[in-house]
C-alpha positions as CSV (number, residue, x, y, z in Angstrom):
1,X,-64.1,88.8,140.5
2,X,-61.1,90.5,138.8
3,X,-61.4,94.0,137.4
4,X,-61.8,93.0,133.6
5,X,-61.2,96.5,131.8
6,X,-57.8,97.0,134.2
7,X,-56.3,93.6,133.0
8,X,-56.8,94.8,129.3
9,X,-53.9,95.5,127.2
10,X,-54.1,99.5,126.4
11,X,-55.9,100.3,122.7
12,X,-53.8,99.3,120.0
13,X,-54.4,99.6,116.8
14,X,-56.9,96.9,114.9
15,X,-56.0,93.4,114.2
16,X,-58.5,91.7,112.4
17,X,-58.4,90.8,109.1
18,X,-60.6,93.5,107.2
19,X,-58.4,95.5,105.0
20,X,-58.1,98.9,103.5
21,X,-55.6,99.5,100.3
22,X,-53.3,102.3,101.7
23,X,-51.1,102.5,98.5
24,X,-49.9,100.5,95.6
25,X,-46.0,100.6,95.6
26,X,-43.2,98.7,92.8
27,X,-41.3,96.2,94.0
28,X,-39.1,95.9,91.1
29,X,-37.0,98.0,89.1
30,X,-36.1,95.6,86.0
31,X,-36.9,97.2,83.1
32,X,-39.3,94.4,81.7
33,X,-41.2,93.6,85.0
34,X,-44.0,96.2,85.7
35,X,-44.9,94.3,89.3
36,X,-46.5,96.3,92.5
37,X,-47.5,94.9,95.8
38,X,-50.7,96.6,97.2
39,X,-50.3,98.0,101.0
40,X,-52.7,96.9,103.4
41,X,-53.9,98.2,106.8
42,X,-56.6,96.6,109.2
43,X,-59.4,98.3,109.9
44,X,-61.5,98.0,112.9
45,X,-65.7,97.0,112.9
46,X,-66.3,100.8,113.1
47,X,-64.2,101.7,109.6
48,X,-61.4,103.5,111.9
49,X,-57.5,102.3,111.9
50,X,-57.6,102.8,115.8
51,X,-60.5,101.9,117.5
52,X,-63.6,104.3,118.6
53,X,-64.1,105.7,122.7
54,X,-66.2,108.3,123.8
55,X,-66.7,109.6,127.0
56,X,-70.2,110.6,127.8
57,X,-71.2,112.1,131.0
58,X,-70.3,109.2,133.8
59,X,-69.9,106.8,130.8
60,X,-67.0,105.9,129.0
61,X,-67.8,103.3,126.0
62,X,-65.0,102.3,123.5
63,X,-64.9,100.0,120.9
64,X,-62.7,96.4,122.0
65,X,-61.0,95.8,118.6
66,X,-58.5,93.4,120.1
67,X,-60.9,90.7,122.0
68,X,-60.2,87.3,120.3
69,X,-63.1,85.2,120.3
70,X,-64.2,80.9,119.5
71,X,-66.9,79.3,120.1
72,X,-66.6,75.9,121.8
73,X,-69.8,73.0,122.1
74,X,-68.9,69.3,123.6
75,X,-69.6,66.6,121.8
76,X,-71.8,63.7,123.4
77,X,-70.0,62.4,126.4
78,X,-66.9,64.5,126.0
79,X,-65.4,66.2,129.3
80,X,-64.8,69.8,129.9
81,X,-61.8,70.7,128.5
82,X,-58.8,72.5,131.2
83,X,-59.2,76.6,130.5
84,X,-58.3,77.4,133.9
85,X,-61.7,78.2,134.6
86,X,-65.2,76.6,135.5
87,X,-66.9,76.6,132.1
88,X,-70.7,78.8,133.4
89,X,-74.1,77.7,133.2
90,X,-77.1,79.3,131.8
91,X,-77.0,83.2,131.7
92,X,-73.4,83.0,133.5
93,X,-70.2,84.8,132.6
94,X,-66.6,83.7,134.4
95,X,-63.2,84.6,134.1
96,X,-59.9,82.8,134.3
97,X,-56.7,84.0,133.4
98,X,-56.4,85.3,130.2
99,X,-59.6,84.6,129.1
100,X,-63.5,83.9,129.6
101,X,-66.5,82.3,129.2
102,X,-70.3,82.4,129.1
103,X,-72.8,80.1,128.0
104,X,-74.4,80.0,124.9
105,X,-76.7,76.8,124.8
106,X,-76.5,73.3,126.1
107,X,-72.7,72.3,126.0
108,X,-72.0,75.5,124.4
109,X,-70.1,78.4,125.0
110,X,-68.5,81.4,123.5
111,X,-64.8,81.8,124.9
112,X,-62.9,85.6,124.8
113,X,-59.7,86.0,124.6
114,X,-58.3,89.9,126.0
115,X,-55.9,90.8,122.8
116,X,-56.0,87.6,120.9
117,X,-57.9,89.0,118.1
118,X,-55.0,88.1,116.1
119,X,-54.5,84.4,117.3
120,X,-55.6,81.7,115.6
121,X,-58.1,80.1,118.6
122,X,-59.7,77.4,116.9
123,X,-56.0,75.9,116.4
124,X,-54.8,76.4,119.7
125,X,-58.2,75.1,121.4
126,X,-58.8,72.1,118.8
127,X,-58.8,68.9,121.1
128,X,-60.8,65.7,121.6
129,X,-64.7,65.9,121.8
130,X,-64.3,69.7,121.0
131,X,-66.1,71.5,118.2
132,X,-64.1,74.7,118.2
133,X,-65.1,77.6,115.3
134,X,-63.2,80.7,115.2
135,X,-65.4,84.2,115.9
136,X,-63.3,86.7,115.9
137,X,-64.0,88.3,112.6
138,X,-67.8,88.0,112.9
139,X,-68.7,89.9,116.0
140,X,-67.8,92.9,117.2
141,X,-67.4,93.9,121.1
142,X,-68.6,97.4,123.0
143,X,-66.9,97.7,126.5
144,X,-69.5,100.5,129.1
145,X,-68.1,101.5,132.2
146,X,-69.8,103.5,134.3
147,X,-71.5,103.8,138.1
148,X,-73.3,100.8,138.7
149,X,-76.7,102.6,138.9
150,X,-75.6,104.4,135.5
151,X,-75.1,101.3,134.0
152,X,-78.4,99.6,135.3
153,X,-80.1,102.6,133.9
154,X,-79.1,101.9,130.9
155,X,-79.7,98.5,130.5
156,X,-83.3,99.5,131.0
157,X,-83.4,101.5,128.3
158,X,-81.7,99.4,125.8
159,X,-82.7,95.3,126.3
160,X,-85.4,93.8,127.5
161,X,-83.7,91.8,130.9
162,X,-84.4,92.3,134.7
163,X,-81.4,95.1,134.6
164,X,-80.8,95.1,138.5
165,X,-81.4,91.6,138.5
166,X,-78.6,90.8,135.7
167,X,-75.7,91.1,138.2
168,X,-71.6,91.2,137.8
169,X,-71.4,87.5,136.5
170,X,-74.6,87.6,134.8
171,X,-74.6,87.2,130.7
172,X,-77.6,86.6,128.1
173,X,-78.6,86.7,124.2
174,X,-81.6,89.3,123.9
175,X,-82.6,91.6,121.3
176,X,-81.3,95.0,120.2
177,X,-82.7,97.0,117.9
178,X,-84.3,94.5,116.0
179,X,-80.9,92.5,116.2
180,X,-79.6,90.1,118.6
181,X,-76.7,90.7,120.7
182,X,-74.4,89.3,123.9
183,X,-74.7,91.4,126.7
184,X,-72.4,90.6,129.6
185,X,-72.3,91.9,133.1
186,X,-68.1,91.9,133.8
187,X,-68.2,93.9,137.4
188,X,-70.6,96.1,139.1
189,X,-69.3,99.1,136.8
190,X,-68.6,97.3,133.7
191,X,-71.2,96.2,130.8
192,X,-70.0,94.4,127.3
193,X,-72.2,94.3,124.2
194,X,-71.2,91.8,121.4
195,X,-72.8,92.1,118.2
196,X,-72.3,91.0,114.2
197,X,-69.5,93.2,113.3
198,X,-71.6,93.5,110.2
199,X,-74.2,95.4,112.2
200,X,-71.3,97.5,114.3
201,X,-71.9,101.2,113.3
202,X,-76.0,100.1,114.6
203,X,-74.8,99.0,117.7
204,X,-72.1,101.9,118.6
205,X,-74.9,104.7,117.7
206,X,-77.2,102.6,119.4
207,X,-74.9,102.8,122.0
208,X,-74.2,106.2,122.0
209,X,-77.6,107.2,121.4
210,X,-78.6,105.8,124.9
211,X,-75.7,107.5,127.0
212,X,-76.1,110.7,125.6
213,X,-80.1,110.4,126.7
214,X,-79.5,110.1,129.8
215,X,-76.0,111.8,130.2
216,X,-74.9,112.4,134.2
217,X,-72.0,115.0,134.9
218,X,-68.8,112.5,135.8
């Protein structure tokens, strides 16, 4: 399995299409127009213009603001389409290039995208037998990386699954915090949590909350 974090573009600023006002600036100097044009700057799920990282103990969590995201269901009697990849089966994760998958129901699956938050997926996906609905701007992704018994540890303390039974590969919908999220197993030292972006400040201090419990000395 390839090292998922490694083959990630380096943090870049947020792409997504929440929007601050930064300033209001004219954009004409004719005497009878009175016209501005508003400056806007994305924001990522967390309120920041970069996204958030912390580094606690043997943990490092940061907040994936570029991770483009569709979900894709096959209609009755429609083939796979070609990703490159073996679309999973129940609780499975894989990754082909440029992207991944995990299942998400019967002939369902949510597809990610490594910096395509700001491509337009359902466009580029759209085929024959294929439902395809963009995601991108309605979840929010958490990337953990850690010692593999650091991060089975905290599996344990944070969703209720067999946590050193839910190997690299391994991905499931479970409660959080009295929400639901995505957890997915990348590689032995690397966990993901995708939530409702609406519910993203819950999930990071959630997050946080949990690594700083049970902080080990890197």
């Amino acid at each position: 399995m390839r090292n998922w974090a490694n083959r990630s573009s380096p943090p870049t600023r947020c792409r997504r299409s929440r929007w601050c006002c930064v300033s209001s600036r004219r954009i004409s100097w004719t005497p009878k127009e009175d016209v501005s044009v508003t400056e806007l700057k994305p924001i990522c799920a967390l309120g920041g213009a970069e996204p958030a990282s912390r580094r606690i103990g043997a943990l490092s969590l940061r907040e994936d603001a570029g991770l483009g995201l569709a979900s894709l269901a096959l209609r009755a009697g429609a083939p796979a389409p070609a990703l490159g990849l073996v679309l999973p089966g129940p609780g499975g994760w894989a990754e082909g290039a440029g992207l991944a998958a995990f299942w998400t129901g019967a002939g369902q699956w949510m597809l990610e995208f490594p910096g395509g938050a700001g491509r337009d997926l359902a466009a580029e996906l759209a085929g024959p037998g294929l439902s395809v609905t963009e995601q991108t701007d309605g979840f929010t992704a958490f990337e953990i990386q850690g010692p593999a018994a650091e991060l089975v540890a905290l599996l344990e303390k944070l969703v209720n699954v067999d946590a050193r039974r839910f190997g690299p590969g391994s991905a499931t919908r479970t409660g959080f915090h009295h929400m639901s999220v995505f957890v997915i197993r990348r590689a032995p030292d690397r966990l993901a949590v995708l939530g409702m972006r609406s519910a993203a400040g819950t999930i990071w201090h959630a997050l946080v909350e949990a690594a700083e419990r049970q902080e080990v000395p890197a």
